[in-house]
VOBA-1610 file (N, C-alpha, C; in pm, whole numbers, padded with zeros to 5 digits, always signed):
BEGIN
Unk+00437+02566+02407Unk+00448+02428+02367Unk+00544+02417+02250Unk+00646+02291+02258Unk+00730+02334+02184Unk+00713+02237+02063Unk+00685+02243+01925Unk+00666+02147+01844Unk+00785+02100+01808Unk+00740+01908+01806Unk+00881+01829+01773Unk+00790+01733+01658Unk+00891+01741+01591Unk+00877+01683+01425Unk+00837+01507+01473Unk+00735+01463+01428Unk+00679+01289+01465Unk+00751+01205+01399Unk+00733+01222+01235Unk+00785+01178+01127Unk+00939+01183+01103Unk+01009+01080+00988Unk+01104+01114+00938Unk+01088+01164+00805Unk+01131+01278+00743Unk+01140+01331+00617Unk+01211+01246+00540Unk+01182+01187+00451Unk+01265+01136+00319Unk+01173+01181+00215Unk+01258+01228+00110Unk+01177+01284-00003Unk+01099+01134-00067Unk+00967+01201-00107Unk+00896+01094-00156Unk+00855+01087-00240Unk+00887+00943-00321Unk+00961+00911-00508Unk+00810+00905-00546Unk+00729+00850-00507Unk+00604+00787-00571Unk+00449+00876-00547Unk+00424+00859-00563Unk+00256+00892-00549Unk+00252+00844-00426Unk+00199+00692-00375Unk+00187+00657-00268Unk+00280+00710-00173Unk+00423+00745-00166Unk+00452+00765-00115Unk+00436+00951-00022Unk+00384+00999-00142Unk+00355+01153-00101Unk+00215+01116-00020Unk+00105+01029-00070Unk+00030+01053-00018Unk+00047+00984+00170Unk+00126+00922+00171Unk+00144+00850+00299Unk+00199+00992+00434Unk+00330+01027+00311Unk+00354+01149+00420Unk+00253+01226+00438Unk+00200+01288+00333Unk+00035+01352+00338Unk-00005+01311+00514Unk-00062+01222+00471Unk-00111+01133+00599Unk-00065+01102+00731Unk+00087+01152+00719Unk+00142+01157+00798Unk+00127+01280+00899Unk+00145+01357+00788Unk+00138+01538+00807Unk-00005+01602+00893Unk-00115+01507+00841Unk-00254+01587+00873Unk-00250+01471+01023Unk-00242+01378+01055Unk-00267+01293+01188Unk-00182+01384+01283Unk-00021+01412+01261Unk+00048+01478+01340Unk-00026+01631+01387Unk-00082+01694+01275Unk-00191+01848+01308Unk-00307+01763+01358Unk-00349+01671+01358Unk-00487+01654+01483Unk-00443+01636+01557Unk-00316+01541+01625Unk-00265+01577+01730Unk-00258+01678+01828Unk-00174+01769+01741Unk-00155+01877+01771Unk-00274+01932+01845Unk-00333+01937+01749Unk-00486+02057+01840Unk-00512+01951+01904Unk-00524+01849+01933Unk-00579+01748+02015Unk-00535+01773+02143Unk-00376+01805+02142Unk-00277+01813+02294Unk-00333+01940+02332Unk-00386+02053+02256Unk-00430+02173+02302Unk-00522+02214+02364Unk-00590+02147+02365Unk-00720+02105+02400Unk-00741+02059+02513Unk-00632+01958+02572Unk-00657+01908+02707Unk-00664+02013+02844Unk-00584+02085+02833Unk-00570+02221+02935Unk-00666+02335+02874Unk-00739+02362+02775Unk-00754+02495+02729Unk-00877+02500+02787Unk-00924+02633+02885Unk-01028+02681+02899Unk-01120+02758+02858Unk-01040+02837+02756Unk-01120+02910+02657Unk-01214+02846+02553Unk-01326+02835+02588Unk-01441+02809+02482Unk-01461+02827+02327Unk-01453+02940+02304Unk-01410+03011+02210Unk-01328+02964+02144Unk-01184+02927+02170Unk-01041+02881+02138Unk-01053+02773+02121Unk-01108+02719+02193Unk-01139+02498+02171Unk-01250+02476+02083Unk-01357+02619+02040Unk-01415+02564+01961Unk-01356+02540+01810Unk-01269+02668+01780Unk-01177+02662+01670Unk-01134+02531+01668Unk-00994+02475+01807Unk-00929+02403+01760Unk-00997+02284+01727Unk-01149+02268+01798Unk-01220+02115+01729Unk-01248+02119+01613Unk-01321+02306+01544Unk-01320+02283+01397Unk-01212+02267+01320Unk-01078+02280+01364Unk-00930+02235+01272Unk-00901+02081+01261Unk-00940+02019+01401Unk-00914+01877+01408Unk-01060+01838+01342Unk-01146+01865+01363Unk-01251+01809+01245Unk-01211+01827+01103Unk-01170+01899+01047Unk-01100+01943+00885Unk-01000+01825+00919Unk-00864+01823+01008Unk-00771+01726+00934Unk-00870+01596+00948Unk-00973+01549+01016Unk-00968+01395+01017Unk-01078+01386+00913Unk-01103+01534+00855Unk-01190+01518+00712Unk-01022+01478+00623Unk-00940+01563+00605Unk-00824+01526+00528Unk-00742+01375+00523Unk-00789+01356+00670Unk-00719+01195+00651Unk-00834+01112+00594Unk-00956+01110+00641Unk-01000+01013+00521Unk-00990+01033+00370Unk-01008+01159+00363Unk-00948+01153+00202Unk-00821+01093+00154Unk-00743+01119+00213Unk-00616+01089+00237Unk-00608+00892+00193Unk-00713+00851+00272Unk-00698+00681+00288Unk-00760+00674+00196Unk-00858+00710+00134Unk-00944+00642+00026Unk-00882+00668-00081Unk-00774+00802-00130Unk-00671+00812-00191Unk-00597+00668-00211Unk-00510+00645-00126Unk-00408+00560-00086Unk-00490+00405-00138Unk-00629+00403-00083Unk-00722+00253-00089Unk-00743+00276-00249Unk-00741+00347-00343Unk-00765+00342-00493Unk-00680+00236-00561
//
């Protein structure tokens, strides 16, 4: 699987603005294991990738309540 970048990179001036890419960064990795997941038969392997996508969509709410301050 070949990873392609979601986002555009612009360096980011502000606080809000790091935390947005932040946010950007951890939705694109649940993705990720999300797409992995659809074909994977290994048990074992999908249980990992649900505990990784459970961690980022722990990171994105932090992430928003960050941003909601």
């Amino acid at each position: 699987m070949k990873y392609e970048r979601k986002d555009e990179f612009t360096k980011p001036n502000t606080p809000i603005d790091i935390l947005n890419l932040a946010l950007e960064k951890e939705k694109s990795s649940r993705d990720f294991y999300s797409n992995l997941l659809i074909d994977l038969k290994n048990s074992a392997l999908k249980n990992v990738l649900k505990k990784l996508m459970d961690s980022e969509n722990e990171h994105i709410q932090i992430i928003k309540r960050m941003i909601d301050k």
